[in-house]
N, CA, C and O atoms as CSV, one atom per row, in Angstrom:
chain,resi,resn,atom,element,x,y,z
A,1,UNK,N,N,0.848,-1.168,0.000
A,1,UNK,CA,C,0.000,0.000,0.000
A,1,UNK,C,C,0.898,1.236,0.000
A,1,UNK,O,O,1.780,1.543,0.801
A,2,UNK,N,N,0.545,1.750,-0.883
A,2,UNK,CA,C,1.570,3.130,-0.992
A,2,UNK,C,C,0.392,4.310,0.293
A,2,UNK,O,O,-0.780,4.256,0.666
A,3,UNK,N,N,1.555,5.219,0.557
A,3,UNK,CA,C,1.360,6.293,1.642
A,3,UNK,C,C,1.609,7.448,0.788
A,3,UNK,O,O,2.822,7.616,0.661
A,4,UNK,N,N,0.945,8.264,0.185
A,4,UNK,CA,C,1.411,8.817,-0.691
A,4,UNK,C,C,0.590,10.495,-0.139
A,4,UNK,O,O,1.265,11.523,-0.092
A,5,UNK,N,N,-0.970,10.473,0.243
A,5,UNK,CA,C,-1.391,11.066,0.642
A,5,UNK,C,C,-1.718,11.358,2.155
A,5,UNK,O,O,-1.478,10.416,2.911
A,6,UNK,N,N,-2.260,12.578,2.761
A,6,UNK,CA,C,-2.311,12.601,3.392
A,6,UNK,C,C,-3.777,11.745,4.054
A,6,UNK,O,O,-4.641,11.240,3.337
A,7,UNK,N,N,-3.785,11.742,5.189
A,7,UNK,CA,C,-5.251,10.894,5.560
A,7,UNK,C,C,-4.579,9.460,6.871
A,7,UNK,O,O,-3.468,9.002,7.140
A,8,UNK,N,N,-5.679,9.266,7.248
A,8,UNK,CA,C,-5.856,8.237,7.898
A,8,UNK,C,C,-6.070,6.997,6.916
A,8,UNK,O,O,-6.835,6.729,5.989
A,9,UNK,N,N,-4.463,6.047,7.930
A,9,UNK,CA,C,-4.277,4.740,7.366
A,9,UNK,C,C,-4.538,3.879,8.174
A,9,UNK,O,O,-4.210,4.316,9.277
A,10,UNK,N,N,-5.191,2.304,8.310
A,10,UNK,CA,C,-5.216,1.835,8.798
A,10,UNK,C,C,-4.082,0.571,8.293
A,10,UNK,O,O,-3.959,0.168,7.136
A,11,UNK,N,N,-3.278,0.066,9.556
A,11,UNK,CA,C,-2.384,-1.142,9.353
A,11,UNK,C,C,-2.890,-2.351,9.735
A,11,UNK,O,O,-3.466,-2.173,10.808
A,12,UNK,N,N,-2.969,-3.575,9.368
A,12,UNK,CA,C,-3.579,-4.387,10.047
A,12,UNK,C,C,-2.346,-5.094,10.056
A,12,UNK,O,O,-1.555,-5.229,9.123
A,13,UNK,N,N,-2.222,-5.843,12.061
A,13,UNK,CA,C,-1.073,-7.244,12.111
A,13,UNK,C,C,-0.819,-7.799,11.044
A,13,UNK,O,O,-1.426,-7.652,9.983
A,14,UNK,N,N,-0.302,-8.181,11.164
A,14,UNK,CA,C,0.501,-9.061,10.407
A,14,UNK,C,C,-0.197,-9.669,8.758
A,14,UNK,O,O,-0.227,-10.829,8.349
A,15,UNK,N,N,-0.747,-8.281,8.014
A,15,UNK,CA,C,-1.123,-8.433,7.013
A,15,UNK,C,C,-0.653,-7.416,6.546
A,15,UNK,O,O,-0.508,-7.461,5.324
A,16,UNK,N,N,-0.246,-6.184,7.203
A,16,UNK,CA,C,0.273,-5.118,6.387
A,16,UNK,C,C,1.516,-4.574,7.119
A,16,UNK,O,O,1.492,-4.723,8.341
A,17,UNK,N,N,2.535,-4.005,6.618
A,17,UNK,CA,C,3.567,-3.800,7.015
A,17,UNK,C,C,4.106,-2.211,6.604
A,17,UNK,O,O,4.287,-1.914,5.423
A,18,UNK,N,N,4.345,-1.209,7.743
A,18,UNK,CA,C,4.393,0.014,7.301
A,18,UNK,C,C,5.619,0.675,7.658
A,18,UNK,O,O,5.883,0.620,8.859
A,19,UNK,N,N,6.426,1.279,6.932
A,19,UNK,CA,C,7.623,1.337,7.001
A,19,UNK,C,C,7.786,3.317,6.887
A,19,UNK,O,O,7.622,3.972,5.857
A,20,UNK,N,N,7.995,3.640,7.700
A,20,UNK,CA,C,8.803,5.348,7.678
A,20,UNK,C,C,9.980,5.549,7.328
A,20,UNK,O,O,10.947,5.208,8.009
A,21,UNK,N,N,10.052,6.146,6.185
A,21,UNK,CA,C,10.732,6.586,5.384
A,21,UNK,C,C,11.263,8.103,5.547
A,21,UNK,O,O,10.396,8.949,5.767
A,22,UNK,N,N,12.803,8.585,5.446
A,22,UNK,CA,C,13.208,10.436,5.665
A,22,UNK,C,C,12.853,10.686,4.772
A,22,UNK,O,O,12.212,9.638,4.700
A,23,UNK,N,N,12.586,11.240,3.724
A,23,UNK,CA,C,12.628,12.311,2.696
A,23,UNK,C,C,13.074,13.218,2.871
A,23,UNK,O,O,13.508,13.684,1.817
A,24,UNK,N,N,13.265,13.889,3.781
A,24,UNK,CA,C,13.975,15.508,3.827
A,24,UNK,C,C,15.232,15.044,3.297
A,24,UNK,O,O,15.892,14.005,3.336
A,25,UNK,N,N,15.380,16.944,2.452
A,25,UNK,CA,C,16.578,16.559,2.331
A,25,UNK,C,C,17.599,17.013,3.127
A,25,UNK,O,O,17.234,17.986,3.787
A,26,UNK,N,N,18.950,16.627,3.359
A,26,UNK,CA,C,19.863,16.581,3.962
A,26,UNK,C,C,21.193,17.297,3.791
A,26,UNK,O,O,22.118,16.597,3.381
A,27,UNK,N,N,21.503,18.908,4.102
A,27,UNK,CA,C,22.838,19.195,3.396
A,27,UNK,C,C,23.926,19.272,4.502
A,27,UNK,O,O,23.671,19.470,5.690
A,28,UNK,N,N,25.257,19.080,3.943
A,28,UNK,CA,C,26.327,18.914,4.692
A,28,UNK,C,C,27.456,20.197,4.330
A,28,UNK,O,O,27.493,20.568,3.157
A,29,UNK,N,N,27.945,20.556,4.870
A,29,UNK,CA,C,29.164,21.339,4.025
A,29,UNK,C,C,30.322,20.396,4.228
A,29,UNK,O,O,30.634,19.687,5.185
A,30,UNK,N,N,31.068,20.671,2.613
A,30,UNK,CA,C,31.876,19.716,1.943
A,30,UNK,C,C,32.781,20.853,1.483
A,30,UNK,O,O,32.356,21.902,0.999
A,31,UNK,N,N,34.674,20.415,1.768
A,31,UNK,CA,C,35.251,21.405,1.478
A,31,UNK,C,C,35.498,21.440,0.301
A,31,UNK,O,O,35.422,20.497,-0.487
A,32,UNK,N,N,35.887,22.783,0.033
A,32,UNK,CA,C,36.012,22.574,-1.783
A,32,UNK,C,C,37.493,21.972,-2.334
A,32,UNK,O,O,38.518,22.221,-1.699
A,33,UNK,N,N,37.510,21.454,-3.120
A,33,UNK,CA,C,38.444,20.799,-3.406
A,33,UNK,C,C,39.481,21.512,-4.877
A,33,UNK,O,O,38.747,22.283,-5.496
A,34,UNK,N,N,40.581,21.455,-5.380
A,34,UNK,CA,C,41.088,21.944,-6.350
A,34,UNK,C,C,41.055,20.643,-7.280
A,34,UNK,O,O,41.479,19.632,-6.720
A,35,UNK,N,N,40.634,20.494,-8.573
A,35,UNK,CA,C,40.661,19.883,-9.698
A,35,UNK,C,C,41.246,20.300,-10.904
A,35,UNK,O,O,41.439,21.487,-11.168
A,36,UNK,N,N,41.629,19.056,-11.892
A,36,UNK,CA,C,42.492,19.707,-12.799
A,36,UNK,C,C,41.439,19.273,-14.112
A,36,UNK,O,O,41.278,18.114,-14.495
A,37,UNK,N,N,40.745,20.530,-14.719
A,37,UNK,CA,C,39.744,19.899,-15.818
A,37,UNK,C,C,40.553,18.975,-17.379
A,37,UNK,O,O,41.696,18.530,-17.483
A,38,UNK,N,N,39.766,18.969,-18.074
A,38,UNK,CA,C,40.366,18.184,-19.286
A,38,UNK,C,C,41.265,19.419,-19.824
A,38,UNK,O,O,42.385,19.045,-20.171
A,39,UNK,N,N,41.100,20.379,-19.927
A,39,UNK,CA,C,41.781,21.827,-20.441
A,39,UNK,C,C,43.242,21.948,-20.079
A,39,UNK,O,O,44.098,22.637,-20.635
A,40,UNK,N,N,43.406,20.840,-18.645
A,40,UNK,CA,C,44.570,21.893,-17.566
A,40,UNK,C,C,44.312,22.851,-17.151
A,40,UNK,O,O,45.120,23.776,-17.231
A,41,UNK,N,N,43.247,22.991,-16.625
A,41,UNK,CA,C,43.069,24.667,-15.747
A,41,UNK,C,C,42.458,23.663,-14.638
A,41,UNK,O,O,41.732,22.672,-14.553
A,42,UNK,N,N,43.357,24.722,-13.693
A,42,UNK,CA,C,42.780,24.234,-12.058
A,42,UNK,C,C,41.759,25.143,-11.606
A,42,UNK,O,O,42.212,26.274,-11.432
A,43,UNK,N,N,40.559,25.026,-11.365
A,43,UNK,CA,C,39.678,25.383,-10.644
A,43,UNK,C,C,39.103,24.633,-9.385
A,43,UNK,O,O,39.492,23.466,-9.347
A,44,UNK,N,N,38.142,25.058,-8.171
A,44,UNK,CA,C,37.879,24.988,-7.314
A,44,UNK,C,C,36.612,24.620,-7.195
A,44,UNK,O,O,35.821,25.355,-7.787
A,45,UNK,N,N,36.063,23.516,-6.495
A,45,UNK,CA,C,34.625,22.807,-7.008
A,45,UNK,C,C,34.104,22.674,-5.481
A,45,UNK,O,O,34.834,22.902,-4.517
A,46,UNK,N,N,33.164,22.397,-5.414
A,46,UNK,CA,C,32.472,21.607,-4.163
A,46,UNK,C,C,31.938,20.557,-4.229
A,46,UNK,O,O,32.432,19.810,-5.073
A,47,UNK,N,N,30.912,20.077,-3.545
A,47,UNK,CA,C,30.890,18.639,-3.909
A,47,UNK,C,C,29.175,18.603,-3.574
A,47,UNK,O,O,28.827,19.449,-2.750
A,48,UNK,N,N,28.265,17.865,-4.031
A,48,UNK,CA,C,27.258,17.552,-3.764
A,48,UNK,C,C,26.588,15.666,-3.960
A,48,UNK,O,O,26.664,14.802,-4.834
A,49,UNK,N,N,26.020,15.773,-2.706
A,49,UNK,CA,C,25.742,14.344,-2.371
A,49,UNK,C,C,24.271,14.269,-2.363
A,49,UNK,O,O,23.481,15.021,-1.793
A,50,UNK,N,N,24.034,13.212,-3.107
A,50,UNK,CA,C,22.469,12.551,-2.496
A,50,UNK,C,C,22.150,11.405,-2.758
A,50,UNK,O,O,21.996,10.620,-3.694
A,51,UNK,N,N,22.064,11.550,-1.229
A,51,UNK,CA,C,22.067,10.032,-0.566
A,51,UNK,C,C,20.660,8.957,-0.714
A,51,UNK,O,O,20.558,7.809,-0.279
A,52,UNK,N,N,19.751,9.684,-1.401
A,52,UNK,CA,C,18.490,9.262,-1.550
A,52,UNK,C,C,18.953,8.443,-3.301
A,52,UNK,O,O,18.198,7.534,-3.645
A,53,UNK,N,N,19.990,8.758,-4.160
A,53,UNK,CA,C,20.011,8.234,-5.337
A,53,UNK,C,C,21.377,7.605,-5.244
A,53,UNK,O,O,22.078,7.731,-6.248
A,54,UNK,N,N,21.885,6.946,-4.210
A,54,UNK,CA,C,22.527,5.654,-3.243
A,54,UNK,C,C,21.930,4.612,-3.255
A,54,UNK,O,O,22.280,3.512,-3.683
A,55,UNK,N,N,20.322,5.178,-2.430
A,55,UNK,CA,C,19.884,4.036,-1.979
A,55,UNK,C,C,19.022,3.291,-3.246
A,55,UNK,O,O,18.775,2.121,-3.535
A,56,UNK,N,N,18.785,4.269,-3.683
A,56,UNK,CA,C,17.622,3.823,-5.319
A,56,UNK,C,C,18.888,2.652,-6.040
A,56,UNK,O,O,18.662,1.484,-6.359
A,57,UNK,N,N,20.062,3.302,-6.145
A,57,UNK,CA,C,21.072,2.612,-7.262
A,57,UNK,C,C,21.746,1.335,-5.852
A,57,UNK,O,O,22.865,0.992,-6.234
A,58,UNK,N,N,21.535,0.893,-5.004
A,58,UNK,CA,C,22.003,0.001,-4.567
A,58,UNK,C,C,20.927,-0.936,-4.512
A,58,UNK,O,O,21.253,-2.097,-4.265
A,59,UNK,N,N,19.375,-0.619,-4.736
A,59,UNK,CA,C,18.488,-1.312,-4.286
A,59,UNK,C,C,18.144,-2.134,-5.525
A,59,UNK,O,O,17.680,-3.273,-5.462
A,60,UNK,N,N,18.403,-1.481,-6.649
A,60,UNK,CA,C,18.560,-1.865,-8.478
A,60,UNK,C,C,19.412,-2.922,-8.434
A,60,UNK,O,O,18.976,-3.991,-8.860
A,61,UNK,N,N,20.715,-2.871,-7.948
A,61,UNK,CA,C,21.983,-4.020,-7.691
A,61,UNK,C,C,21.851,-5.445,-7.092
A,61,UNK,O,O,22.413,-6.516,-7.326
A,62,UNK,N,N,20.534,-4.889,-5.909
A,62,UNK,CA,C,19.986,-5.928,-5.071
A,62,UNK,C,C,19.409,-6.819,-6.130
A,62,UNK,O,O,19.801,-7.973,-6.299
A,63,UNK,N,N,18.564,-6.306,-6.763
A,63,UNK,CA,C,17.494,-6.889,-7.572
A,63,UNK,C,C,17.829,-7.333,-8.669
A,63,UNK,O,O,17.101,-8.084,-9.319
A,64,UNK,N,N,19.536,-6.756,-9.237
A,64,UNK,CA,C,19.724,-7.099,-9.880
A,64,UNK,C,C,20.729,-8.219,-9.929
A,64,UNK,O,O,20.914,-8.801,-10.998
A,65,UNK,N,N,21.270,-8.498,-9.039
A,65,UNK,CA,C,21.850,-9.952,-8.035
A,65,UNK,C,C,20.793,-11.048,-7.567
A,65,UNK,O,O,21.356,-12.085,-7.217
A,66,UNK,N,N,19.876,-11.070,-7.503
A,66,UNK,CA,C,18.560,-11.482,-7.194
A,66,UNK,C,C,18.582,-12.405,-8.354
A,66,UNK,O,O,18.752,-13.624,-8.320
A,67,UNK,N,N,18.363,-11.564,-9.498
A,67,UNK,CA,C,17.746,-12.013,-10.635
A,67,UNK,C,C,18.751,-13.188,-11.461
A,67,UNK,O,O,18.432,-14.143,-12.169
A,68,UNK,N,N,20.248,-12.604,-10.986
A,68,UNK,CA,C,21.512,-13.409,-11.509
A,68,UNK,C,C,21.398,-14.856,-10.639
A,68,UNK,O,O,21.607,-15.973,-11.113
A,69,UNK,N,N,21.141,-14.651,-9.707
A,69,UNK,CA,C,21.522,-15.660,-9.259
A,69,UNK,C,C,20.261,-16.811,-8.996
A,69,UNK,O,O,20.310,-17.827,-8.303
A,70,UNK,N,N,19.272,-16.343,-9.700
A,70,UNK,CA,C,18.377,-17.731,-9.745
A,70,UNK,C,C,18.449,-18.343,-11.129
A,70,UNK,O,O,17.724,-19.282,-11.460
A,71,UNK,N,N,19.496,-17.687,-12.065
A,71,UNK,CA,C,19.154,-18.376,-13.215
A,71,UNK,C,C,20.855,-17.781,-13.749
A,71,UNK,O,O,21.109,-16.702,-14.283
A,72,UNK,N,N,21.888,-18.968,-13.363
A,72,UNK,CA,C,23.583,-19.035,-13.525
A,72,UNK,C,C,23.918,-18.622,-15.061
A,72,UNK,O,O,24.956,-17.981,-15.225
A,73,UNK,N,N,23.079,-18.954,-16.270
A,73,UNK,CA,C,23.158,-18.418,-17.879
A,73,UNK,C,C,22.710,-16.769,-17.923
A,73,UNK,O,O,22.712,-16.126,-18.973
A,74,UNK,N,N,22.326,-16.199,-16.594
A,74,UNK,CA,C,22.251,-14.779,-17.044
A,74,UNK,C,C,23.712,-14.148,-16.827
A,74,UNK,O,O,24.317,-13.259,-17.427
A,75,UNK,N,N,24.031,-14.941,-15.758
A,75,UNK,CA,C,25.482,-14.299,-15.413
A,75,UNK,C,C,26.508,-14.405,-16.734
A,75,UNK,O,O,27.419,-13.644,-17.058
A,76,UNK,N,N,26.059,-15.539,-17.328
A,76,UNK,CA,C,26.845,-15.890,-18.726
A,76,UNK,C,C,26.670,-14.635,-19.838
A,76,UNK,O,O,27.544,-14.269,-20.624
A,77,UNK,N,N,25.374,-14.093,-19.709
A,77,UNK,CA,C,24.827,-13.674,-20.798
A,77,UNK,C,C,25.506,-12.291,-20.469
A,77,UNK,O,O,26.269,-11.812,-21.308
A,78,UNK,N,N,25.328,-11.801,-19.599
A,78,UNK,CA,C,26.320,-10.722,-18.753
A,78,UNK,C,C,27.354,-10.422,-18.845
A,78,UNK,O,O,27.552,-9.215,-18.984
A,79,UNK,N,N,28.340,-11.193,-18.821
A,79,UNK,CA,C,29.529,-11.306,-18.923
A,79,UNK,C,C,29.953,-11.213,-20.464
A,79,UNK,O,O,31.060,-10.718,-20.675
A,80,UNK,N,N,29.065,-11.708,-21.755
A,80,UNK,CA,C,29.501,-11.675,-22.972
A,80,UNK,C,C,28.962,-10.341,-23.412
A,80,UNK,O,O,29.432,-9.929,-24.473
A,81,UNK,N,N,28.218,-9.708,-22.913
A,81,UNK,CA,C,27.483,-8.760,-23.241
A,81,UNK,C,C,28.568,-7.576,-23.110
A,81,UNK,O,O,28.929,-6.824,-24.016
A,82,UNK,N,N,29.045,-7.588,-21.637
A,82,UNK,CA,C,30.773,-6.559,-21.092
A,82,UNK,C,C,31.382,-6.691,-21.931
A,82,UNK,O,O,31.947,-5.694,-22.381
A,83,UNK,N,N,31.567,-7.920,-22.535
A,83,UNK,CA,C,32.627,-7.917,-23.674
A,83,UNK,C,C,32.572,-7.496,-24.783
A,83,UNK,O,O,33.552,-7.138,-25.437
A,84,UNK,N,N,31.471,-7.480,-25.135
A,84,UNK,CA,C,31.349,-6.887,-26.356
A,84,UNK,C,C,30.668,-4.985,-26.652
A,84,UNK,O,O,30.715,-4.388,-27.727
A,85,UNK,N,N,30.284,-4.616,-25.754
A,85,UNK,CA,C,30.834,-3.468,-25.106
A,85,UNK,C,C,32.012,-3.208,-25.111
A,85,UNK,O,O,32.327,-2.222,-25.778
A,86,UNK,N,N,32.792,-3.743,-24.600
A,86,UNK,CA,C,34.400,-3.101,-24.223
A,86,UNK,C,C,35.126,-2.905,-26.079
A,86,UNK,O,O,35.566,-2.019,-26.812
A,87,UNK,N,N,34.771,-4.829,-26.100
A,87,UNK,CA,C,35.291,-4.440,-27.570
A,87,UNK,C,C,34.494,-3.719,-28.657
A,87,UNK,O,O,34.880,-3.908,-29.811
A,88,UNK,N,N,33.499,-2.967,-28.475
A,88,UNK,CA,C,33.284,-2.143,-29.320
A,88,UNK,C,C,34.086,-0.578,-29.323
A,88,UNK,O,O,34.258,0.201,-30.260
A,89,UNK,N,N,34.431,-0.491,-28.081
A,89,UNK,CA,C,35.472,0.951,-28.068
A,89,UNK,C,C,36.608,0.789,-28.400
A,89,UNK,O,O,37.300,-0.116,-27.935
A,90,UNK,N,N,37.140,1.886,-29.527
A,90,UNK,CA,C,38.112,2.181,-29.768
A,90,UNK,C,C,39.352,2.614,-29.134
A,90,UNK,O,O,39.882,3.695,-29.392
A,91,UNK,N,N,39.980,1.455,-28.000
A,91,UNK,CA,C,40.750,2.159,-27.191
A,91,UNK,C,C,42.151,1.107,-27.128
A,91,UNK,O,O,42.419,0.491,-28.159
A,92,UNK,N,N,43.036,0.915,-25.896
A,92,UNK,CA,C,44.146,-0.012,-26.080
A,92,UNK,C,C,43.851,-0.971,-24.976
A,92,UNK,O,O,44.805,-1.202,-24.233
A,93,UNK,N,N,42.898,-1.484,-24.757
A,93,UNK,CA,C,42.231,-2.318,-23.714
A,93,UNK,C,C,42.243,-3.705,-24.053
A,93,UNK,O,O,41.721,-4.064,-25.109
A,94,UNK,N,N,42.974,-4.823,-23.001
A,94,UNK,CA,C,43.130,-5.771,-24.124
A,94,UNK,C,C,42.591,-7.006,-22.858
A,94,UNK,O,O,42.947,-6.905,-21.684
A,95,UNK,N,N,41.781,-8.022,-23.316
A,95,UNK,CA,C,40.751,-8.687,-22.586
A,95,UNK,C,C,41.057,-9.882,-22.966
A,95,UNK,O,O,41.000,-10.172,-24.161
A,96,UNK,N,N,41.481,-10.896,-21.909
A,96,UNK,CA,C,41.798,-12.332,-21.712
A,96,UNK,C,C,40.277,-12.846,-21.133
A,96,UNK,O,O,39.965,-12.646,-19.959
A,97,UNK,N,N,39.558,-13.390,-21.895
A,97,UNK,CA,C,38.463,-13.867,-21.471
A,97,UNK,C,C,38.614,-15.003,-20.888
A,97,UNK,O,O,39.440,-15.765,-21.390
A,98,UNK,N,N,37.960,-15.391,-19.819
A,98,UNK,CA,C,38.130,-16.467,-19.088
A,98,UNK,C,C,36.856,-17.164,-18.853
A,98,UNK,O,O,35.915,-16.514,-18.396
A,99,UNK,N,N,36.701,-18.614,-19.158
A,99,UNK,CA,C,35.013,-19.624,-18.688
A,99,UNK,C,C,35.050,-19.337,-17.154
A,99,UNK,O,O,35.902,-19.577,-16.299
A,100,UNK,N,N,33.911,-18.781,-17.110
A,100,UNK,CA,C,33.194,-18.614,-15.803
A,100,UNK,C,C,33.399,-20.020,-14.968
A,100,UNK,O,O,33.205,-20.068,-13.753
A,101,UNK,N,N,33.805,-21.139,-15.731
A,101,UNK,CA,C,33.595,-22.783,-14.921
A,101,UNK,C,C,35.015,-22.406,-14.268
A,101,UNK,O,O,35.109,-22.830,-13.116
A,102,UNK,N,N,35.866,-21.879,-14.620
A,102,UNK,CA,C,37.087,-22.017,-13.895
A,102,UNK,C,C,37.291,-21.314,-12.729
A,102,UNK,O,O,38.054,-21.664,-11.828
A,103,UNK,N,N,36.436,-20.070,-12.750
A,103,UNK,CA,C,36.118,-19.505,-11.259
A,103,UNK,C,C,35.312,-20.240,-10.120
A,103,UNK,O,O,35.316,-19.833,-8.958
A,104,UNK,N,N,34.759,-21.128,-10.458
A,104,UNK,CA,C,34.107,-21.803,-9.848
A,104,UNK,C,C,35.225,-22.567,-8.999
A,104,UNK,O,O,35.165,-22.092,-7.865
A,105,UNK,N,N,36.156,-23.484,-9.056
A,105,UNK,CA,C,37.146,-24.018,-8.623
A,105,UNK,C,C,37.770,-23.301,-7.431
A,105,UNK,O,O,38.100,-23.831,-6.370
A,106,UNK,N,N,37.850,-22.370,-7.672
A,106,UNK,CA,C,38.270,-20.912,-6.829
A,106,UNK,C,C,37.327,-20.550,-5.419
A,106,UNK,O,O,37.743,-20.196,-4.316
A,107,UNK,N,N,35.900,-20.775,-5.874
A,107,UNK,CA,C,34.930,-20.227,-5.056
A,107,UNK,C,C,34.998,-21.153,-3.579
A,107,UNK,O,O,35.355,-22.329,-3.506
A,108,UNK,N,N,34.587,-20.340,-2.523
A,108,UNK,CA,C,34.821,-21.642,-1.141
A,108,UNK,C,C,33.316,-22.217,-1.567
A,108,UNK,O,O,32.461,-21.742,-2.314
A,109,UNK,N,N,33.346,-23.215,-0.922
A,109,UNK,CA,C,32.304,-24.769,-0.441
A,109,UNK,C,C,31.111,-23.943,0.648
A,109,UNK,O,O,31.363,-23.355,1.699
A,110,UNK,N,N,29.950,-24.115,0.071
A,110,UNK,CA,C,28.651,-23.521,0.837
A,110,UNK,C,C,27.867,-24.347,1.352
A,110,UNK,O,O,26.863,-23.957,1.947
């Protein structure tokens, strides 16, 4: 059940489960730091954080580990997919592909 509005909610035991959430947002002061841009010119930056698009992009990772690991040919499919990505850029990047079966050997006993 989304909480989205204002109003009276009712929770019932152990059929519904209601969770409080911060939303505010949160600022910190962060010192500024000196950087060197692509140009070579040093300028002076600050820094900005939000911690609310942390939790969104770690919770994606969850789900997306979730999904790998009930079905071992996605991880396959994954892995050829990086590769062919990588080797589509034009760069000096040079990739010893290795069968996923041989990491396995490696892994401890569960």
């Amino acid at each position: 059940m989304l909480m989205e509005r204002d109003g009276v909610y009712f929770v019932l035991p152990r059929l519904d489960h209601a969770v409080t959430v911060d939303m505010r947002t949160i600022s910190f002061d962060i010192a500024p730091q000196e950087i060197l841009t692509k140009d070579s010119v040093t300028i002076m930056v600050d820094g900005v954080v939000y911690y609310r698009g942390e939790v969104n992009a770690s919770r994606a990772l969850q789900k997306a580990a979730a999904i790998i690991c009930e079905n071992p040919a996605a991880l396959q499919l994954r892995y050829l997919q990086t590769l062919t990505t990588i080797a589509a850029e034009k760069n000096s990047t040079i990739i010893f592909p290795l069968p996923l079966e041989i990491l396995h050997g490696f892994a401890s006993p569960k």
